[in-house]
Legacy VTK file of the C-alpha trace (Angstrom):
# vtk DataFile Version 3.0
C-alpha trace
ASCII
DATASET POLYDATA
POINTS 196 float
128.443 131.822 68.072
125.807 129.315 68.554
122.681 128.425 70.631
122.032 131.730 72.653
120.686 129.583 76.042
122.164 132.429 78.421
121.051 135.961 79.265
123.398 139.052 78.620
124.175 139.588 82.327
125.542 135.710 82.451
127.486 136.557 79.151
129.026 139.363 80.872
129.789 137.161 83.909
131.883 134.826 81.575
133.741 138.009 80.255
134.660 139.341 83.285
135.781 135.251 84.901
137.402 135.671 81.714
139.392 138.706 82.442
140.198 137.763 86.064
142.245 134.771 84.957
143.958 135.813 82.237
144.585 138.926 83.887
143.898 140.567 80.188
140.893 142.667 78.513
138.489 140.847 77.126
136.360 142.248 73.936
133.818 140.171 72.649
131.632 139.303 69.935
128.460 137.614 70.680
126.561 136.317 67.417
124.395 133.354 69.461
121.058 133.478 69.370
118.114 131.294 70.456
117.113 128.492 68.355
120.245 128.440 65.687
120.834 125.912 63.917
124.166 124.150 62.211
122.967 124.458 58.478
120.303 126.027 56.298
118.729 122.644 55.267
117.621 122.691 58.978
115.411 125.573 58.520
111.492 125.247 57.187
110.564 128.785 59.003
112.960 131.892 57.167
111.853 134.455 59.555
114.884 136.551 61.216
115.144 138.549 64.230
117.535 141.098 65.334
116.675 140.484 68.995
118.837 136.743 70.531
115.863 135.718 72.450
113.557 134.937 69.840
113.925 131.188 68.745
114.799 131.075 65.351
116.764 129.122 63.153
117.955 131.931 61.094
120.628 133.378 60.834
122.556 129.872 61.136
125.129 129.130 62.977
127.505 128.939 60.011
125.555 132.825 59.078
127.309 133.662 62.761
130.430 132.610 61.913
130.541 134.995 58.493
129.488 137.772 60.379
132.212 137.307 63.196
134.771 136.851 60.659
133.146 140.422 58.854
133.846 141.837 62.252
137.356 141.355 63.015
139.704 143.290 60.456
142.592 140.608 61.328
141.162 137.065 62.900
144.810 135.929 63.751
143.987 138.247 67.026
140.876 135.986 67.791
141.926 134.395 71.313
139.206 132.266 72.020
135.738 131.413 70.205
133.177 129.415 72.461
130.596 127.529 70.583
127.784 125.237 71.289
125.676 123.968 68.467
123.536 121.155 67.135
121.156 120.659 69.940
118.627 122.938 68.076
119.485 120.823 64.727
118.452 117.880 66.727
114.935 119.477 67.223
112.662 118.941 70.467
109.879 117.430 67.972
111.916 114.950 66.670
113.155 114.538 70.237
109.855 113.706 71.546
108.719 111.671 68.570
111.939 109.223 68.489
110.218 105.852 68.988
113.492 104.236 70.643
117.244 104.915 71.625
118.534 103.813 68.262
116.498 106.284 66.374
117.915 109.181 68.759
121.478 108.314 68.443
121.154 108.060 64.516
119.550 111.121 64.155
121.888 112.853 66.744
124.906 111.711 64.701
123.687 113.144 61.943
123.022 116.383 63.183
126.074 116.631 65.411
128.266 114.660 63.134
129.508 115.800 59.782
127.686 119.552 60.372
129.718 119.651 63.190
132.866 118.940 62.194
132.128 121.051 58.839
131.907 124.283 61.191
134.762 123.337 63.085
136.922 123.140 60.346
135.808 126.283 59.239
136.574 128.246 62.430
139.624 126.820 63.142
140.519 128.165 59.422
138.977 131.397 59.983
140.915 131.813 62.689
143.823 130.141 63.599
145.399 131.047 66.440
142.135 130.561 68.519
141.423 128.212 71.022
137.899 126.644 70.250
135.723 125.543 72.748
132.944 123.237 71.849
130.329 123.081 74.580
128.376 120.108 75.333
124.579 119.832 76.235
121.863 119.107 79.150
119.864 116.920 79.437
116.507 118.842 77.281
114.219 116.980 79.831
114.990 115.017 83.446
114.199 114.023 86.579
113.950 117.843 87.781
111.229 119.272 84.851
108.296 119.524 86.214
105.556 117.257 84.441
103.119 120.602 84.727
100.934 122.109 81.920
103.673 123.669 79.851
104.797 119.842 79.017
101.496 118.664 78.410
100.787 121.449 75.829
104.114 120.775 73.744
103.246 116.647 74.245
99.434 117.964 72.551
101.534 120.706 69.933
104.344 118.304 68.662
103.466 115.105 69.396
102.543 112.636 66.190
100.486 109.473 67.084
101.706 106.492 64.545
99.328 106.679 61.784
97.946 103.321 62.709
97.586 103.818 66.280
94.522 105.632 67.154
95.421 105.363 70.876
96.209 108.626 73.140
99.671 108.414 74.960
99.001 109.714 78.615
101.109 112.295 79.902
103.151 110.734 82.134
104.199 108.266 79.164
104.667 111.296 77.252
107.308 112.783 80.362
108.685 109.279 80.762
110.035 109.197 76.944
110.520 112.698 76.748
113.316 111.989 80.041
114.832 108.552 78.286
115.086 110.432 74.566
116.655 113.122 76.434
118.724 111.210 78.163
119.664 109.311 75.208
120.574 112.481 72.979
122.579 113.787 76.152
124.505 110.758 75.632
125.203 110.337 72.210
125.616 114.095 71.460
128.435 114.386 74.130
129.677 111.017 72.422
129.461 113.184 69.022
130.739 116.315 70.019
133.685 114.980 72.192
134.718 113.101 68.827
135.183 116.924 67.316
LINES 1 197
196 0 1 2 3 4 5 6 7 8 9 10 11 12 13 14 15 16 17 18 19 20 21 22 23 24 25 26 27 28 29 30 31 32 33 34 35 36 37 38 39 40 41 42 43 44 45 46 47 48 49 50 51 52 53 54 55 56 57 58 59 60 61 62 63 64 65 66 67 68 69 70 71 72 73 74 75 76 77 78 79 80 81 82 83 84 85 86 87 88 89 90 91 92 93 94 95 96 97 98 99 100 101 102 103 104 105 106 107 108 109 110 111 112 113 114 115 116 117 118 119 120 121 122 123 124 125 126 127 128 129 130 131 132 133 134 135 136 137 138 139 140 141 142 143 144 145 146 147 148 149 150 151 152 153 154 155 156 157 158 159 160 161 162 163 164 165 166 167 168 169 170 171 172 173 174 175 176 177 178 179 180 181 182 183 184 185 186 187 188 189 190 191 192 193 194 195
């Protein structure tokens, strides 16, 4: 369940590390997708897909975990449920349009806080004798992204100017606070999530 970042061969990669050191068969359920968030209220777009790679908040996160618990006829079986969530919650626009650290760690707590915990508590109900992982997450922009035409048309796409500030930021400003508000939500998320 959770933000679909990886492809299916790395998903099989993890089953099969999986099945090497437990020395058991692994079957899985994989309900991530790209771009899921936490919560409905985090959702303006309600398109779907069926396919994981298409970046969409819908079906939620919380919509996974249903489904998973649909699939399994007795969840007390479930082993192991690896999670990552929040980071889509958190949003790249409002990423890049967090005027200082303060405003990214308040609106990181709030979207890896209490949603967080909520879903938690819901799979460790759902299933019980599971082991949950909750994964942590990169940095969304660093040192290593290259500063390159893809940046500079999200900077022009999601950017907001203050309303009284007719001024242009330059892109390199634009990658400089991109890096520190990624840095920053690195930061406090792991802070967030390790409180889970």
């Amino acid at each position: 369940m959770g933000t679909r970042t990886e492809s299916r061969e790395q998903t099989h990669h993890v089953k099969l590390w999986l099945e090497k050191i437990t020395g058991r068969r692994v079957v899985e359920k994989i309900q991530a997708h790209s771009g899921a968030v936490i919560e409905r209220a985090s959702v303006t777009d309600t398109h779907t897909s069926s396919k994981p790679e298409v970046n969409l908040g819908l079906p939620t996160i919380n919509d996974e975990l249903d489904s998973a618990i649909r699939f399994y006829a007795d969840t007390s079986q479930v082993d192991l449920v690896l999670i990552s969530g929040c980071g889509n919650d958190v949003g790249v626009q409002n990423l890049l349009n967090a005027l200082n650290s303060g405003e990214v760690d308040n609106m990181t707590q709030e979207k890896c806080g209490k949603p967080v915990e909520n879903l938690l508590r819901r799979i460790t109900s759902a299933f019980p004798a599971a082991q949950v992982i909750l994964t942590g997450y990169y940095p969304f922009f660093s040192e290593e992204t290259r500063n390159d035409f893809v940046l500079k048309a999200l900077g022009r796409r999601f950017f907001k100017t203050q309303a009284n500030d007719d001024s242009r930021i330059s892109s390199q400003e634009l990658f400089e606070r991109l890096k520190s508000n990624s840095r920053q939500c690195h930061q406090a998320s792991n802070t967030q999530l390790a409180r889970q």
